[in-house]
C-alpha positions in Angstrom: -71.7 133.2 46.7 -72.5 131.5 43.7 -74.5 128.0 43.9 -71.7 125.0 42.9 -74.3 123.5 41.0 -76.8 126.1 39.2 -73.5 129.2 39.3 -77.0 131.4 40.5 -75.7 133.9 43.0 -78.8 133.8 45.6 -78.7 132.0 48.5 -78.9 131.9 52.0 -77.2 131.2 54.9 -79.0 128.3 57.1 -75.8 127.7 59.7 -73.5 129.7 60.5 -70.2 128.7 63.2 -66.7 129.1 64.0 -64.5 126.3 62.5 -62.9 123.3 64.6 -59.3 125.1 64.7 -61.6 128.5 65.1 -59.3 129.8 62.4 -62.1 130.2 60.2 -65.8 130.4 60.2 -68.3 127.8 58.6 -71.3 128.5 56.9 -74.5 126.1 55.7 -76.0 127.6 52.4 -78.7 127.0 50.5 -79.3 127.7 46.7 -82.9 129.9 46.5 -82.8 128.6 42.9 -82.1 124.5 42.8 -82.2 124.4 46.9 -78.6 122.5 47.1 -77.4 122.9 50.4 -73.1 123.3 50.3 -70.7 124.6 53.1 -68.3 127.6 52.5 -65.3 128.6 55.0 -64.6 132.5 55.4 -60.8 132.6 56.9 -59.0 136.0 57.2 -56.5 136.4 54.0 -53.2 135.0 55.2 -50.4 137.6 53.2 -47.1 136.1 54.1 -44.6 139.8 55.6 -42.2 140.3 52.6 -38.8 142.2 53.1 -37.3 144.7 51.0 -33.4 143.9 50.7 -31.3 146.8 49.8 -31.1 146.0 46.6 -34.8 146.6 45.8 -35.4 142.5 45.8 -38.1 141.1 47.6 -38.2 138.2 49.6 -40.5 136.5 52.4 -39.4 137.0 55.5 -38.1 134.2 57.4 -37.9 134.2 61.1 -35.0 131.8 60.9 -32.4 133.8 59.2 -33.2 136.4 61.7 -32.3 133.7 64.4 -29.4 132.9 62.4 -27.9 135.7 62.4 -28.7 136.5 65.9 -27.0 133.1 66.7 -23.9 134.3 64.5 -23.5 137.2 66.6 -23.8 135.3 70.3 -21.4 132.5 69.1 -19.5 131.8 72.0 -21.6 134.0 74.6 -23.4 132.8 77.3 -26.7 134.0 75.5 -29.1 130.5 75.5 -31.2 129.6 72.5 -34.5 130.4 74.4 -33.7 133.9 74.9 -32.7 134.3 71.2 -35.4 132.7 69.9 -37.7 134.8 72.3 -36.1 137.8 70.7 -36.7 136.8 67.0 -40.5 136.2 67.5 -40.4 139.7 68.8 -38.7 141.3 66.2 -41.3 139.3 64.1 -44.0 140.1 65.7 -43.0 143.8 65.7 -42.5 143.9 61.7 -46.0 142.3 61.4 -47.8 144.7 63.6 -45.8 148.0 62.1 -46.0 147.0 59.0 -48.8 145.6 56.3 -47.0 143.4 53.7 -43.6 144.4 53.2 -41.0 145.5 55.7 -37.5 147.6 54.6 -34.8 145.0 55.9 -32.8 148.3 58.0 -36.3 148.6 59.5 -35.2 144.6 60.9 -31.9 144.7 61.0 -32.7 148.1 63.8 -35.4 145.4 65.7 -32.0 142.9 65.8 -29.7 145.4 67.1 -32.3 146.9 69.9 -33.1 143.0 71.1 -29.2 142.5 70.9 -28.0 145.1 72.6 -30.7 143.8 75.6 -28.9 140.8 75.7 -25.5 141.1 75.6 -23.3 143.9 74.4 -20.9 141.8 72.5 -23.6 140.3 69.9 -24.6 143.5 69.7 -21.6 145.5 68.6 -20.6 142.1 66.7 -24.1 142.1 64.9 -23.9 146.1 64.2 -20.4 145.7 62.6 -21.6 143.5 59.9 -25.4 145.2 59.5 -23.6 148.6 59.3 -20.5 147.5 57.7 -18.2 149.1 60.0 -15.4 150.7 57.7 -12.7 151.3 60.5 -12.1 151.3 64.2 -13.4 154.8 64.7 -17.1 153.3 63.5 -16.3 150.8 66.3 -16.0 153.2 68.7 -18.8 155.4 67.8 -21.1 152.2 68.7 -19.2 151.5 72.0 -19.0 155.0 73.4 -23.1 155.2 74.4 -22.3 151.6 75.8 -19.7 152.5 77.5 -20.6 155.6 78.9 -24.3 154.0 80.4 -21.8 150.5 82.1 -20.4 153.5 83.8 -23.1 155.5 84.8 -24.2 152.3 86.3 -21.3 151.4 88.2 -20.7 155.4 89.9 -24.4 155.0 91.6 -24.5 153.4 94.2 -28.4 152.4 93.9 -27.5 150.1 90.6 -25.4 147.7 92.7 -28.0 147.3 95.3 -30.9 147.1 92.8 -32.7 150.0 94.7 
């Protein structure tokens, strides 16, 4: 670290703690050369997640338009605001910890669907029709069959009524 007042880079460290917020650490230094004693912080580099749009653009990512457009696809659902916004810090919090800086926006738009889907089948096929630009009602079906198929799986054994 180089002295503020002399630009000499040898000093030492006289105090060293963890900052008020602990966010950061604070450290008492003194100049070997001119003996000034100044305070330096050390924080961890904040680099803000960055998504990459399909058309190659990149952008910061913004937890609200992935609320938004969760909130798009519940419109009318008995889905509450807590549970959706729940589900975007997790789909934040999942491209942070899979992913250094930048994050593919399918990679996002996949988090959406999977916490969708959770919730309430509706939003979900509603939110997969626009993120995979459904072309026709066969692409419709494709999405609802698995669905489909599992609400009646459930509703044959006799265990899933009973919660056993």
């Amino acid at each position: 670290m180089k002295c503020p007042r002399c630009k000499q880079d040898n000093d030492r460290v006289v105090d060293s703690r963890a900052a008020a917020d602990g966010g950061a650490i604070r450290r008492r230094r003194e100049c070997l050369e001119c003996f000034l004693r100044y305070t330096t912080y050390e924080r961890v580099e904040d680099t803000p997640l960055r998504v990459i749009k399909k058309s190659g653009e990149r952008v910061r990512f913004e937890r609200e338009r992935v609320l938004a457009g969760m909130m798009r696809a519940c419109e009318k659902l008995p889905v509450s605001t807590e549970d959706l916004e729940r589900a975007a810090a997790r789909v934040e919090a999942r491209c942070q910890e899979e992913h250094d800086r930048e994050v593919p926006s399918s990679v996002i738009g996949a988090l959406v669907m999977e916490e969708l889907k959770a919730l309430n089948h509706v939003a979900y096929v509603r939110f997969a029709s626009v993120y995979r630009e459904f072309k026709d009602i066969s692409q419709f079906l494709d999405e609802l069959h698995p669905i489909l198929e599992t609400q009646r799986r459930g509703a044959s054994d006799p265990s899933a009524k009973h919660g056993a």
